[in-house]
N, C-alpha and C positions, 0 to 999 in steps of 0.2 A: 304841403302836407299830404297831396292826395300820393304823392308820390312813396313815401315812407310807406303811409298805412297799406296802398296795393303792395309795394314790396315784402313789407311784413307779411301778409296774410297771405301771399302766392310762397312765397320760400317754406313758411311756417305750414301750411296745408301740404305741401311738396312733400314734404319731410314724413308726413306722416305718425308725428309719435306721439301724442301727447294725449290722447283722449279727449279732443275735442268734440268726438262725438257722442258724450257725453253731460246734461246741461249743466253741472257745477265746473265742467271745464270750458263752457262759452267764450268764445272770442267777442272780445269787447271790441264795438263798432264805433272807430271814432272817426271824426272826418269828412269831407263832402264828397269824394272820388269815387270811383269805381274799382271792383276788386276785380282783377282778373287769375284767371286759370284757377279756379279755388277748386281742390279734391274733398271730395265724401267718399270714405271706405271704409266698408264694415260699420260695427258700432260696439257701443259697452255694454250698459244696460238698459234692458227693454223701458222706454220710458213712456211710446206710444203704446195705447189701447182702442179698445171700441167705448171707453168710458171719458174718455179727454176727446175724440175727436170726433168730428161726423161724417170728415171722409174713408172710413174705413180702412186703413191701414198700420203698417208697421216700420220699424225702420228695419233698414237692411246694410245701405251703404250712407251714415249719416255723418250731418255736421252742426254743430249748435254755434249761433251765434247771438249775442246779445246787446241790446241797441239802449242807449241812455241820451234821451231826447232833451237837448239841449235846450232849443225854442220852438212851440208848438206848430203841428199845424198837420196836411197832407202828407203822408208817407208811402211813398210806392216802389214798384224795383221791378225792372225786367233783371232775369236767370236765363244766360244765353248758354247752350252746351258748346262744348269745345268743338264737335262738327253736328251738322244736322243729319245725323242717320237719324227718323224715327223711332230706331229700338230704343235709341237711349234718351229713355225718361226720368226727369228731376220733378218730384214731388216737395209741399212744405207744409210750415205747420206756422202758426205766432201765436205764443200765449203771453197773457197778460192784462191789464197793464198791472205793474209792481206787486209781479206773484214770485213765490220763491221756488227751486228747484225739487223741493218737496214737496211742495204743493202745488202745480203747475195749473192746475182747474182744466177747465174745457176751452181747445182751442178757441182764439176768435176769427181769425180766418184758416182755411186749407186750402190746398188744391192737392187731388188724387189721380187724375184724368190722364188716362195716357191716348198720347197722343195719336199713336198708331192706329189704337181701337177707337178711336175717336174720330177718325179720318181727317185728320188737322194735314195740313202740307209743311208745317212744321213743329219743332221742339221743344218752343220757347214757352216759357211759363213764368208767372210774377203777378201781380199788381197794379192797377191801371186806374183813371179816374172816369171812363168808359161803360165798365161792369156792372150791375149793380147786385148779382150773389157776391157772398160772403167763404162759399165752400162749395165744393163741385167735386165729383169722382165717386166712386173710385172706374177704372176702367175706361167708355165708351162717356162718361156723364163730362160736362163740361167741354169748356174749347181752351184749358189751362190759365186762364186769366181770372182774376175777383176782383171785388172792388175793393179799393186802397182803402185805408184807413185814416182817420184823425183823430192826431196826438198830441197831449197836452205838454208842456213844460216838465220839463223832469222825473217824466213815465220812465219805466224801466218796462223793455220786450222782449221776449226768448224766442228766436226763429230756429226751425230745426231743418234742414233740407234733407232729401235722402233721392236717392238712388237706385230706385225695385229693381229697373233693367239696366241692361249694356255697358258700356265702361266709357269713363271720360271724365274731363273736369267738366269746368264749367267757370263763365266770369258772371260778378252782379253790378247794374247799375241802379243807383236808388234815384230815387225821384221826386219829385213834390214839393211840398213847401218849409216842412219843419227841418232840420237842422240837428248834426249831434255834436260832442266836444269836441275841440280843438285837440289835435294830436302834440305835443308837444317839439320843441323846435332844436336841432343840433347848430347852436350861433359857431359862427367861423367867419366872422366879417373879414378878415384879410386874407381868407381863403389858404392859411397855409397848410403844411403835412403833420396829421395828428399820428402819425408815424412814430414809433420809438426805438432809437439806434443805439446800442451800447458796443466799446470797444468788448472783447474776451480777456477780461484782465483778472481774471483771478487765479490765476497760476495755474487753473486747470482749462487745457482750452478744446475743451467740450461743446461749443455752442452754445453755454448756459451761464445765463447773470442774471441779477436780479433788476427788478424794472419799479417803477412808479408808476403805475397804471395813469394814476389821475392828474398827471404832467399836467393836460389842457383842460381838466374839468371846472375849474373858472370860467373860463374861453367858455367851452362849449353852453353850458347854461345861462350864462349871460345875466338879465334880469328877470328870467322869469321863473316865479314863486310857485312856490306847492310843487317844486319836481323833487325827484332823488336821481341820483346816476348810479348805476350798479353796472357791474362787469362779467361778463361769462367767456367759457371758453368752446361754447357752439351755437349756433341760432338756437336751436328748442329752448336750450337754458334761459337766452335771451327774452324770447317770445313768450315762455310761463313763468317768467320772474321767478326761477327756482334755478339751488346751485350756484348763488353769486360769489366769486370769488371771495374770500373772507377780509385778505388783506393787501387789495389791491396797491397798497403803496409798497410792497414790498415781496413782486411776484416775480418765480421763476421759471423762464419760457421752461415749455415741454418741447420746442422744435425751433426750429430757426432754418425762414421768417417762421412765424407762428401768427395767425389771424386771430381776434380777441374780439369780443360784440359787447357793445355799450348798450345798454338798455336806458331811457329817460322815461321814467313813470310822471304822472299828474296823481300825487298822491290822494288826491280827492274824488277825483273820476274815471282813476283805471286806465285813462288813455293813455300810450305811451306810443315813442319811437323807439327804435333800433338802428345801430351804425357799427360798423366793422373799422377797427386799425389793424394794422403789422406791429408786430415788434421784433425786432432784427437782431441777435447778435452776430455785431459784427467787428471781423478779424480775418486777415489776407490768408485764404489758403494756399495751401501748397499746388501749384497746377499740375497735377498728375494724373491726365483724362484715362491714359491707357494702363492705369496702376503700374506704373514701372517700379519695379521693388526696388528701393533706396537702400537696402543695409549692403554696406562692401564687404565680401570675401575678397583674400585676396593669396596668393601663392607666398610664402618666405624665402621668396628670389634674393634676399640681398646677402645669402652668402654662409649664416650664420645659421641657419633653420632652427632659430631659437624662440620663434613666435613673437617675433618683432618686427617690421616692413615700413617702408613707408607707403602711404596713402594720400590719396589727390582725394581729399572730402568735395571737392568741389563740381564732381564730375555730373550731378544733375542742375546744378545752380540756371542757365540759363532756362529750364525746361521747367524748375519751380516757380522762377519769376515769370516767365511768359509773357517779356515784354512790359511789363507794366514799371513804374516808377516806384522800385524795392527794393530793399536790399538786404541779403542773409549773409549773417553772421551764424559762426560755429563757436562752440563751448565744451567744456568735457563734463559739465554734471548742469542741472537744470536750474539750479539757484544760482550761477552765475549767467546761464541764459535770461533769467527773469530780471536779473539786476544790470545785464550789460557787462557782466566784470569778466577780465580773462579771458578776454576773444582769443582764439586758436589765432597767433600771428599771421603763420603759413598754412592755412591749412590745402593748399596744392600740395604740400609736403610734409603731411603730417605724419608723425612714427607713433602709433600705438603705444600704451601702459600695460596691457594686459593684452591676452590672447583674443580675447571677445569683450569687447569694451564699446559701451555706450559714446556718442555724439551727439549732441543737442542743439539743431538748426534753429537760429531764430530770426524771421520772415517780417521785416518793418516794414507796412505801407507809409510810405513817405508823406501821401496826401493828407491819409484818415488819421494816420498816427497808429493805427493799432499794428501790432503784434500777434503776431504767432508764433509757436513753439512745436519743434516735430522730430523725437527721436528717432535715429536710425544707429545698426550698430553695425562695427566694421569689426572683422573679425579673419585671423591668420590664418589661413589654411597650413596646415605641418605638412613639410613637404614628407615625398614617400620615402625612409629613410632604407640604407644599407646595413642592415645586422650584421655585425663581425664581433660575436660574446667573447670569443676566444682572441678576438686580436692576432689572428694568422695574418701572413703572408698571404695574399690578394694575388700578387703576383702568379701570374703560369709561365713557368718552364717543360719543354721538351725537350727530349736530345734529337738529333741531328739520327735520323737513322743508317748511319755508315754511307750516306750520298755524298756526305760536304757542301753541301747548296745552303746549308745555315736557314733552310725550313722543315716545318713539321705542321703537322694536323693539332690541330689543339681543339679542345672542345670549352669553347668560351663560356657556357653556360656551367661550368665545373662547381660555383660558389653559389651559382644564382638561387637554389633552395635555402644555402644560408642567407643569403642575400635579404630574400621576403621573407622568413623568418613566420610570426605569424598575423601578419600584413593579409588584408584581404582586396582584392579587386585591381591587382599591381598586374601591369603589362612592362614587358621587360622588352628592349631592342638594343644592337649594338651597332656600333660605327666605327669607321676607321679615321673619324675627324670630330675637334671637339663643334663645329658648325655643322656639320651633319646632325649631331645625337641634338644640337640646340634645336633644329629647326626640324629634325624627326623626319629625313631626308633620306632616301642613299641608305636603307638598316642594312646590315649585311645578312645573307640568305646562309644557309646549311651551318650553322651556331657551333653546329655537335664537330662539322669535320670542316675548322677553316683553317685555311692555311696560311701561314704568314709571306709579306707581302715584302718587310724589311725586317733585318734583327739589330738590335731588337725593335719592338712594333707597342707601339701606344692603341690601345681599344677604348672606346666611349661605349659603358654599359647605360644605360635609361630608362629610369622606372617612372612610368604613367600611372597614377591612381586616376580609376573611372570614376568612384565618388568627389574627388575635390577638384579632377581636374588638373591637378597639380604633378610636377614632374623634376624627375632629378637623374643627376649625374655624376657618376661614379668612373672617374680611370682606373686601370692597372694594364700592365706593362708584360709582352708574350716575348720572351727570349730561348733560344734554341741554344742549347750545351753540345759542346761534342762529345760522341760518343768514345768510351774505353777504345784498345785496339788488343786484339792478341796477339801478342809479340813472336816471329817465328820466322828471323829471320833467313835460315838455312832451307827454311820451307819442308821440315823433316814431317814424317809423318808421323801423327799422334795415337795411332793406333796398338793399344795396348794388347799382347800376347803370351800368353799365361801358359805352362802345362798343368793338364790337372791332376797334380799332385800332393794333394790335402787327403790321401785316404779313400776317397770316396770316388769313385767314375761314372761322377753326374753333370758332366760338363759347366761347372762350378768350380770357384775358385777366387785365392783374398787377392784384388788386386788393390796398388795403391796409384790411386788417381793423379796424386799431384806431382806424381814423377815427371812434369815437363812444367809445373807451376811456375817456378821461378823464369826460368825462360820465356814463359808468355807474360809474366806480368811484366817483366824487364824492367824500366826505369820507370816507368809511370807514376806518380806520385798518390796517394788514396786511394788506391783499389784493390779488391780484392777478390778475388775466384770462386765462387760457389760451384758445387754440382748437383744434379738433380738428375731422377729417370725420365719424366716428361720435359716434353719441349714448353707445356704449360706451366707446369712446374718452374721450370727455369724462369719464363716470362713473368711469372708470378713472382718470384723469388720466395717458392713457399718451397716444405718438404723438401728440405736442404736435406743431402747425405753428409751424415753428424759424424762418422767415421771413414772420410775416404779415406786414408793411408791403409786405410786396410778394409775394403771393399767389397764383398764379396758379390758375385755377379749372379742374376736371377735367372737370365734366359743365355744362350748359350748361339752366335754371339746375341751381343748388349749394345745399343746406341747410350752413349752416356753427355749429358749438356750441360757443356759447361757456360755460367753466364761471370762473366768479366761486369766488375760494378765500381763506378766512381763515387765514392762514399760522401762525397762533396756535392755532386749535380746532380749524383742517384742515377745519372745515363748508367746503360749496362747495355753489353753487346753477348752473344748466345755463338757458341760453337759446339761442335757435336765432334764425339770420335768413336772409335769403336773396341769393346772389348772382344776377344776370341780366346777360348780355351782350348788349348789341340790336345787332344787326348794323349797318353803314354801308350807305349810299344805295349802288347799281353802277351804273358807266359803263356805260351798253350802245353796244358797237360790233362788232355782230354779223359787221359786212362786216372788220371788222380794218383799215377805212382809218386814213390817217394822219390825224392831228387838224393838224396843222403847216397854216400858213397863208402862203401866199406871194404879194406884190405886185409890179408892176414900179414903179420910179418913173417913172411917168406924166404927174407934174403939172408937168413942164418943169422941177422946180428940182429939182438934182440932190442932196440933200440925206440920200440915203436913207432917208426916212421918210414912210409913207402910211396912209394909212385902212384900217381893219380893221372888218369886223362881227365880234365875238368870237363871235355868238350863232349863227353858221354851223350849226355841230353841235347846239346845246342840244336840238332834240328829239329826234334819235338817239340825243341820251346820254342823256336822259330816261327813255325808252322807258316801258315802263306803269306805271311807281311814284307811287305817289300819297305825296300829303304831304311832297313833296321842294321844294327851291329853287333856284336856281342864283347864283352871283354869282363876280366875277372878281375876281385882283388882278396887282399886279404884281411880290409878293413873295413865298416862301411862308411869312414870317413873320408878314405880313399873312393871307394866305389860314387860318392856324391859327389866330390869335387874331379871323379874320372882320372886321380892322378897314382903316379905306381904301380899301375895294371903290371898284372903276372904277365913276365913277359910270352912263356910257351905252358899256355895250358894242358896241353897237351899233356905234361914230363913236369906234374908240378908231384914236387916231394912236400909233404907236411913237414911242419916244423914242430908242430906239438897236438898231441892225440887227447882229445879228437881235436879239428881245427874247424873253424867254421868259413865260407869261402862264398864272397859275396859278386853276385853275376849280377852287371849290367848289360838291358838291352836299350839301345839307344834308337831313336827315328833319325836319320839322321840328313833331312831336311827340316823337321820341326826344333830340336835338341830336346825333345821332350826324352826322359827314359824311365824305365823302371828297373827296379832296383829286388831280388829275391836273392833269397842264402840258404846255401845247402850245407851239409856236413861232412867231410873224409873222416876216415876211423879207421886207424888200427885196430881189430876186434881183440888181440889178446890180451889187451888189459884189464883185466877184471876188479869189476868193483865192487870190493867188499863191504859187507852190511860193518853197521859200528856192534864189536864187542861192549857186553857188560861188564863193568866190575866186580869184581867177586869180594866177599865178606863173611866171615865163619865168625861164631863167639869162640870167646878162647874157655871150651866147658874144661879143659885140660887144667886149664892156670899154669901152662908152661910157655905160651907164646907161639906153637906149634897148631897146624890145623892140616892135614889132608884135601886137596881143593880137585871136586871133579871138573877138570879144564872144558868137557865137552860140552855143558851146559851152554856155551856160547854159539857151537856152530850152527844152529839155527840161524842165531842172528847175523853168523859171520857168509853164510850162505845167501842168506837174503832170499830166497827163492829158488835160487838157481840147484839143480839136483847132479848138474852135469860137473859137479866141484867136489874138494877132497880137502880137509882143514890139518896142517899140522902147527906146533905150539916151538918156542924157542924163546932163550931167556935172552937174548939181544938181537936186537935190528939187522944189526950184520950177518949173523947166524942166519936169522930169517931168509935175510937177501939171497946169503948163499946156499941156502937150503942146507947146512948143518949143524951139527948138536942139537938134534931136538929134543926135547922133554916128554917124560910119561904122560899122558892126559889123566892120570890121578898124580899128582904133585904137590909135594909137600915144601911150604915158603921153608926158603933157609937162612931167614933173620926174625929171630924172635920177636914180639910185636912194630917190626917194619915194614911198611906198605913197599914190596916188591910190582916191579913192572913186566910181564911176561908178552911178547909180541909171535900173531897169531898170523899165518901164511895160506893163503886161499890161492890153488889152482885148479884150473880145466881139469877133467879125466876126460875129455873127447876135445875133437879142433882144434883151432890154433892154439899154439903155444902162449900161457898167460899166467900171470901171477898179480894178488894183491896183500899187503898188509896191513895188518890193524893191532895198535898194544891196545892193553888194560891191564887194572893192577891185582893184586890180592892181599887182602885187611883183613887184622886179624883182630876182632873186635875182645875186650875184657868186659869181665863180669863187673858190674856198677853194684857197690853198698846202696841195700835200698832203707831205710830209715825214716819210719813216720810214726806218727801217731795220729789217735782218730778223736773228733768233736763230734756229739751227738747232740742236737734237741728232740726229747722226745715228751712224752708224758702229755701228747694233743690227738687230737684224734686223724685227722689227716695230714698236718701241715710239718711233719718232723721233717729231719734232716741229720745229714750226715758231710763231716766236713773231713777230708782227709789233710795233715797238717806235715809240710817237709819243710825244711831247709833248701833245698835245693831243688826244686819241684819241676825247673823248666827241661829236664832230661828224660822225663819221663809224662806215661800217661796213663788215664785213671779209667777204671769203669764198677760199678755196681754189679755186671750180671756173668764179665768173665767174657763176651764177648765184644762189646761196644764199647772200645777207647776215646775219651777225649782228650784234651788238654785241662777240661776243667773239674777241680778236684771236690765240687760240693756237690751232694745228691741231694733236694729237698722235694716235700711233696711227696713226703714217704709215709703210709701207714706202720701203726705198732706191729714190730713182726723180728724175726732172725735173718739179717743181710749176711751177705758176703764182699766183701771191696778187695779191689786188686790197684795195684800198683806196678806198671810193666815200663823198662827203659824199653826207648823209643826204638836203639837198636833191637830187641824185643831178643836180648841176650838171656837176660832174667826178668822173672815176675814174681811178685809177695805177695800176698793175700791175708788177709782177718777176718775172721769173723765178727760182727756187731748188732747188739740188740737195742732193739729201739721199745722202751718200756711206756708200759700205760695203763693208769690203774681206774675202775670204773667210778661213776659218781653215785651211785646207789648200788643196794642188790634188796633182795626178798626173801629173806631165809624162812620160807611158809612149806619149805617139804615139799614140792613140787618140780622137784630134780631141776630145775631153774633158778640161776642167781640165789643158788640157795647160800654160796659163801663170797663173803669178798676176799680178793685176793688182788697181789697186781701184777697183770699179768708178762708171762714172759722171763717173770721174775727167777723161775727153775734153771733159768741158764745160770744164775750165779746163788747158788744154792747157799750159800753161806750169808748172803743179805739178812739181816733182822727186821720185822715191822714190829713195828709197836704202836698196840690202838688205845686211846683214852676219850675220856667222856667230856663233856664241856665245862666239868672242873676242871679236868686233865687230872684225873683218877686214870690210872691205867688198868685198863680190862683184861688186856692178851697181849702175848710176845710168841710171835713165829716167825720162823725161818722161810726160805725161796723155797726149799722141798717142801711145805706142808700147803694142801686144799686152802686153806686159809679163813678168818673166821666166820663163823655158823651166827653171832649174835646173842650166843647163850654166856652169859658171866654169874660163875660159882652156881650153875646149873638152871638159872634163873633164865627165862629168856626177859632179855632188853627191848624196851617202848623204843616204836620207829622217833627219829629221831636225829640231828646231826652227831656224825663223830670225827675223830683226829686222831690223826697216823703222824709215826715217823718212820721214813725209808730210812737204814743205814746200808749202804750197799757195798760189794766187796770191792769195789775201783776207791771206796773212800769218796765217795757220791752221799749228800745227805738229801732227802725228797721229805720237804713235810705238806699235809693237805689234810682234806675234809672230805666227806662222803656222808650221803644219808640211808638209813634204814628203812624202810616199807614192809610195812608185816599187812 
């Protein structure tokens, strides 16, 4: 027993928590032992005063303990401090006997004495049967010691200890003769483990199940009466009976082990013990000291990169068991780990369901029986995949650059941005084996410019992802094509040579390029020729020339490149040739004379044709060029193709006047030439202007007309003043220069168009003659026959229509001079016209007079020489017209003629109320006009 209650009260005072230093929280004293290491710190509430005690004090660092004296008698205690430094002084107090916390009275014993000022050799303070004060202190007073006390049978005492100075516990031993209760007993006669172990069986394995606390509390209380057993989960709870578990038969750990303290109360006396068990859940863990992470990633090596692999689950298995006698099984979901069902057969060789897919370990201690359960998840890594959206050819082809060694430079990396696509963290390498690119061996160096090794050549591309780890591989296949050839066998030369003769002498000119096409492509099957200006061009196969055949050349000469192309393997091979323009021979004619060559005919027969030296100019046109030739012809279809040349230019006779005579000078190392034309001329041939025809009306009406023939020789001169015109009634005549005609000549067929023919020669120089006919017409007078339509009677808008039969022979006009064709004049005011009618030959013309009438709408007959009569006007031109004016009965007022003023308004002398009135026009054409007017006075 003394063991329990020192254990209690040293662990409990340890702790510090509970406010035992205050007296309603008194540590009940039960027991014969001695307490060791007991703390006093601090306090609650002031409970000492100068009114309870007589050794003048307080508390500072205190403790309350309370004693319930079983059987009476002497009661004493040494208070021994944890060390004996003098500073540290324990002071006490005991009230009582069977006084309550609120009433505590005046101490019965104290001691206040410290022992330093006391000059004691040591620290020790209590209760003795020695003594015989009761109290002593405070300070220097006393030697720490009083005289013990005697206690009856079932007194109740309040002891306060406190602490003024220094730090430290302190142990009590009591002393004397009286006695307190018995602490209550933990029976375990067979001494087993009050320990409690549960397997982790509730599907969650957490550490947590629920327990029966009170498994042994039969056991432990045994036969003895007046206790209770309660359960806490710390000492303090224990030690102040507060906080006991509610329902200890069905509690669940907070930890595992978890420590738990029994409390055993004496329900009558407050004594009690305390005792600690474990309670364990327990369940095999996984041995994993150095957390080695359990979930598999793993690469989709087998081929299909479909996020399917297989998996060795079992690759932590001996480092989970750790030796021990266990064994785990694998599951794919957690209810058949809990139940056993559907162990993974293989799992060294298991293939995933999903990408990322849960495994459920389950860990059987063989001994304990229990289980555990420990998810890990295994999961595919995607390998780094090859993008090809488009499904090209992978494959690289080069051509053979015209070596034939069946290598080229290839730039392996040509795909690889299709390749990663938009892939992050891909390293790329290549190889010339597929064990190299496996084992990431041997990469090959310069990617951009490798060369192949055999044709054709297998490559291992390899994409490393830095995130997973994972890596893949990709062949395609480097084959060299050969290249086109340009075919030329004769080995001729390609160079194109041109003279410039487009016009222009700008060292330009059309050439057509593919004039040795066929010969270079020869048999070759799929190719085809381009040309281009740059040699980049060419390589490019850009900026083709869209029209060689006909080509015209920029620089003067021109490199022109031609690229040969297999329309199959896309090889293409580049040749160059050259264009060159050679200029043409130049006329030199520095003075700008004319080249034209003129003769007279001289040689008495009048034939127009003489002798010519063509070679008059040749050394002026010459001039300093060497390697030129000259030669003549008469055509310039001759003169192009250089054939028929005048054999002696010299002694060349025209053939027909004038002639025109076309000179070539040729280079005659280049064959370039140029080509001009001059003119020979006989000058007597004179050319006469074209006569007019002549035309008389026949004013006679006989068919006869007098015609002055001279009228013409203006025309027949044409300019020239150096000429003399005679006239002749035939050609022949003409030619011969006789029977010539009067130049006043009268035709001698009555309306028949005679032909007379007109003869123009020199009066100075060469001897020349020209002729020219024309006729003479002798026009008849045309019946002109019309009659005329008027509207008139408005004030601007009349007209006048002249009306024929036959109208298309003639033309019209209103003023006598301006003819048309068209016979209506409108947009004419009231007034006296005159119209004409003239045939077109303007033999005759007819003419009428025409009025265009118009009567007003009021007048004013107020004597104010104004509108004083109406009348309508214009009317005097046909004087014999009658008007007749009536009222709006048609009562008739007046009747006048076109001669008279017209009427005043006065009827039977009366003048007439303004008013409307009514006319009738009878007019001399037999024209009737009826209307209205009004009157104003």
């Amino acid at each position: 027993m003394k063991f329990f209650a020192v254990i209690f009260i040293s662990l409990w005072l340890n702790a510090i928590a509970f406010g035992q230093n205050n007296c309603v929280d008194a540590i009940i004293v039960c027991g014969d032992g001695t307490y060791n290491d007991l703390a006093a710190t601090g306090f609650g509430i002031q409970e000492l005063s100068a009114g309870n005690n007589a050794c003048f004090s307080q508390e500072y660092n205190s403790i309350w303990l309370k004693i319930l004296i079983n059987d009476g008698g002497t009661l004493g205690f040494n208070l021994v401090p944890a060390t004996d430094d003098l500073v540290i002084d324990f002071d006490f107090w005991i009230f009582g006997p069977n006084v309550s916390c609120n009433n505590l009275g005046t101490a019965v014993r104290c001691s206040t004495t410290n022992p330093l000022a006391a000059g004691q050799t040591n620290n020790l303070t209590g209760m003795n049967s020695t003594e015989t004060d009761v109290s002593e202190g405070p300070g220097f007073n006393g030697n720490s010691y009083i005289r013990e006390m005697v206690v009856q049978d079932n007194e109740t005492y309040y002891i306060i200890i406190d602490r003024p100075h220094g730090f430290g516990n302190f142990s009590i031993e009591w002393t004397g003769t009286a006695t307190f209760y018995e602490i209550p007993v933990f029976l375990n006669p067979e001494n087993i483990s009050i320990d409690l172990v549960k397997c982790d069986g509730d599907t969650i394995f957490d550490n947590f199940e629920t327990f029966d606390l009170t498994t042994h509390a039969a056991m432990l209380i045994g036969g003895q009466d007046d206790v209770e057993l309660t359960y806490h989960v710390n000492l303090n709870d224990a030690t102040t009976g507060t906080h006991a578990i509610p329902s200890p038969g069905a509690y669940t750990n907070t930890s595992s082990p978890q420590t738990l303290y029994m409390r055993m109360t004496n329900i009558f006396t407050g004594c009690y013990a305390t005792e600690t068990f474990t309670i364990r859940v327990n369940y095999p863990e996984f041995y994993n000291p150095l957390a080695v992470p359990l979930d598999l990633e793993q690469c989709d090596r087998d081929g299909n990169n479909d996020g399917f692999t297989s998996f060795d689950l079992t690759l932590h298995r001996a480092m989970l068991i750790n030796g021990r006698n266990a064994t785990i099984s694998y599951y794919t979901s957690q209810a058949d780990a809990l139940q056993q069902a559907n162990a993974i057969p293989t799992p060294n060789n298991y293939t995933n369901t999903s990408v990322t897919q849960s495994i459920f370990m389950r860990l059987d201690d063989n001994v304990t029986g229990c289980f555990n359960i420990l998810p890990f998840t295994i999961k595919v890594k995607q390998l780094p995949f090859f993008n090809n959206p488009q499904n090209i050819n992978i494959n690289l082809e080069e051509c053979d650059k015209g070596t034939g060694s069946q290598t080229a430079v290839f730039n392996l990396a040509r795909h690889q941005e299709m390749f990663i696509g938009g892939q992050q963290g891909i390293s790329t390498s290549y190889y010339v084996s597929l064990s190299d690119a496996t084992n990431a061996v041997n990469s090959i160096t310069g990617i951009s410019t490798y060369q192949n090794i055999s044709n054709p050549q297998i490559i291992y591309i390899r994409f490393d992802d830095a995130a997973s780890g994972c890596h893949n591989i990709l062949s395609f296949e480097l084959k060299v094509r050969p290249e086109p050839v340009f075919m030329n066998p004769q080995g001729i030369s390609l160079t194109l040579e041109a003279c410039d003769n487009d016009g222009v002498s700008d060292g330009k000119t059309v050439f057509d390029l593919t004039i040795h096409r066929d010969m270079l492509e020869g048999t070759q099957p799929d190719v085809s020729i381009t040309y281009h200006t740059t040699q980049g061009e060419a390589i490019a196969g850009t900026y083709v020339i869209t029209a060689p055949q006909a080509y015209t050349n920029t620089t003067n000469p021109q490199v022109i490149y031609m690229r040969i192309t297999d329309a199959v393997t896309k090889c293409f091979t580049l040749q160059q040739f050259a264009l060159r323009v050679n200029p043409l021979p130049i006329f030199n004619n520095h003075p700008g004379i004319s080249l034209n060559l003129e003769q007279c005919d001289s040689d008495a027969t009048d034939d127009q044709s003489y002798v010519f030296d063509l070679e008059t100019h040749a050394q002026m046109l010459w001039g300093p060029q060497q390697n030129v030739a000259f030669s003549f012809y008469i055509s310039e279809a001759d003169a192009v193709a250089g054939t028929n040349r005048i054999s002696n230019p010299a002694a060349f006779r025209n053939t027909v006047n004038p002639q025109p005579v076309f000179v070539r000078l040729t280079n005659t190392l280049t064959g370039c030439f140029s080509i001009t034309v001059f003119e020979v001329k006989v000058v007597e041939l004179l050319d006469a202007g074209e006569p007019a025809d002549l035309s008389l009306c026949d004013v006679n009406n006989d068919g006869y007309r007098i015609f002055d023939l001279t009228v013409n020789n203006a025309l027949l001169m044409n300019g020239n003043n150096q000429t003399f015109v005679r006239f002749y009634r035939t050609e022949e005549d003409a030619r011969n220069e006789v029977n010539p005609v009067n130049s006043l000549y009268q035709n001698t067929n009555a309306y028949t168009t005679e032909t007379l023919w007109a003869r123009l020669e020199n009066t100075t120089g060469c001897f020349g003659f020209d002729i020219k006919p024309f006729t003479l017409n002798i026009l008849p007078l045309p019946d002109i026959e019309f009659s005329v339509e008027v509207v008139d009677f408005t004030y601007h808008d009349n007209s006048i229509t002249i009306v024929m039969p036959d109208p298309q022979g003639f033309e019209f006009s209103a003023d006598g001079e301006d003819f048309s064709d068209n016979p209506v004049f409108d947009g004419l005011d009231p007034g006296i016209y005159k119209v004409y009618v003239r045939a077109k030959n303007h033999c005759k013309t007819a003419e009428r007079e025409v009025v265009l009438l118009y009567y007003p709408k009021f007048f004013t007959p107020n004597g104010d020489g104004i509108n004083d009569y109406w009348q309508v006007k214009y009317l005097f031109t046909q004087p014999k017209s009658i008007v007749t004016i009536f009222d709006r009965f048609g009562k008739i007022l007046t009747r006048f003629s076109g001669t008279s003023h017209g009427w005043d308004g006065i009827y039977n002398n009366s003048r007439l109320p303004s008013t409307d009135y009514w006319f009738l026009l009878e007019l001399e054409d037999g024209r009737t006009v009826k209307g209205h007017f009004a009157m104003l006075r």
